[in-house]
N, C-alpha and C positions, 0 to 999 in steps of 0.2 A: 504494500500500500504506500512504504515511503516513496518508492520510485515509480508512483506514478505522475508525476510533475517533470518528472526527465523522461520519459516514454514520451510524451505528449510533444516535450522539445526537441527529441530527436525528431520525432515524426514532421514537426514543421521543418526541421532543417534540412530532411534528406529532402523534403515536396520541395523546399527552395534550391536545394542543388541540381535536382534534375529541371526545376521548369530552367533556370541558368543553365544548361545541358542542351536543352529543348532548343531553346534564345540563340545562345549564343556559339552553337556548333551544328546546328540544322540537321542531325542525323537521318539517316535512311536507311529503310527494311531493317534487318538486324539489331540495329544499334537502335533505332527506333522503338523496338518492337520490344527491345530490354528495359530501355527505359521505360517506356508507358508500363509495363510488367512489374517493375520496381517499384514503381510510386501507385499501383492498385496494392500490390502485399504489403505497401508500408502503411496504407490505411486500414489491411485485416490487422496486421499485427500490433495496430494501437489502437482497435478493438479489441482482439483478444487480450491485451493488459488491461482495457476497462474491466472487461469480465473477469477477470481474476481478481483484481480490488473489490467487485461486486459477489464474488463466490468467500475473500477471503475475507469480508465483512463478516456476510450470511454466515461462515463457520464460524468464528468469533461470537456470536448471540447464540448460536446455537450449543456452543461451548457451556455456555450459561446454564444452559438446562442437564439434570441426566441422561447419559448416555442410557439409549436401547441398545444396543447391539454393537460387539468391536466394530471399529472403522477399519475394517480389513479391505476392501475393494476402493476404497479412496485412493491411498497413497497409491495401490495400481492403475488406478484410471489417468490419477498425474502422471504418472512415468510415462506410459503409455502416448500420451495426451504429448510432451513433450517431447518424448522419440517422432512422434508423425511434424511435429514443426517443423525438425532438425530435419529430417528426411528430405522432406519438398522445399526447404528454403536450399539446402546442399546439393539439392536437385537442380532449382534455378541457381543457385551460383554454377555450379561446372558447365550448363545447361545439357544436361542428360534429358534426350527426351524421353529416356526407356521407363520413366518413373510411372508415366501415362498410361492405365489403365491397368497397374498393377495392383493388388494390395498393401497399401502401407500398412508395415510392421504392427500387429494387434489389433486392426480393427475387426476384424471376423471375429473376436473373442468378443466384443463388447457387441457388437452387430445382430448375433443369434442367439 
């Protein structure tokens, strides 16, 4: 939750590096097609830091209360949840297009 005030400022800074990308080096196909790429995941991935301030709030109150039942499928949904980031952001940096329609690591487990 402390870091979501610098999530929010990377996210403007990388939107201002690339439209100065955009501006001032006129790309095409490729190089184009990276950038606009970059700056759509730089707006998921300062969503998904919302949501995690908003999930790690909601645990925090719920903390409050007693527990039902161990939190055993939590921590693996994170891990889980964390490995597919890593996967598809690793993906577009090398740009692997093999990543494309495969299954990222663990979601069939949560899936069915």
């Amino acid at each position: 939750m402390r870091e979501d005030k610098a999530i929010n400022e990377m996210e403007l800074e990388i939107d201002d590096l690339a439209l100065k990308l955009l501006a001032l080096h006129q790309p095409l196909a490729s190089d184009l097609r990276f950038i606009t790429s970059a700056m759509r995941i730089n707006i998921e991935l300062e969503r998904i830091g919302d949501l995690a301030v908003n999930i790690a709030e909601r645990a925090l109150s719920l903390n409050q209360e007693p527990q039902l039942k161990p939190y055993i499928d939590i921590p693996r949904m994170a891990e889980i949840t964390k490995n597919m980031v890593k996967e598809v952001l690793d993906a577009f940096v090398s740009e692997t297009p093999t990543w494309r329609g495969r299954s990222v690591s663990g979601t069939t487990r949560w899936m069915t």
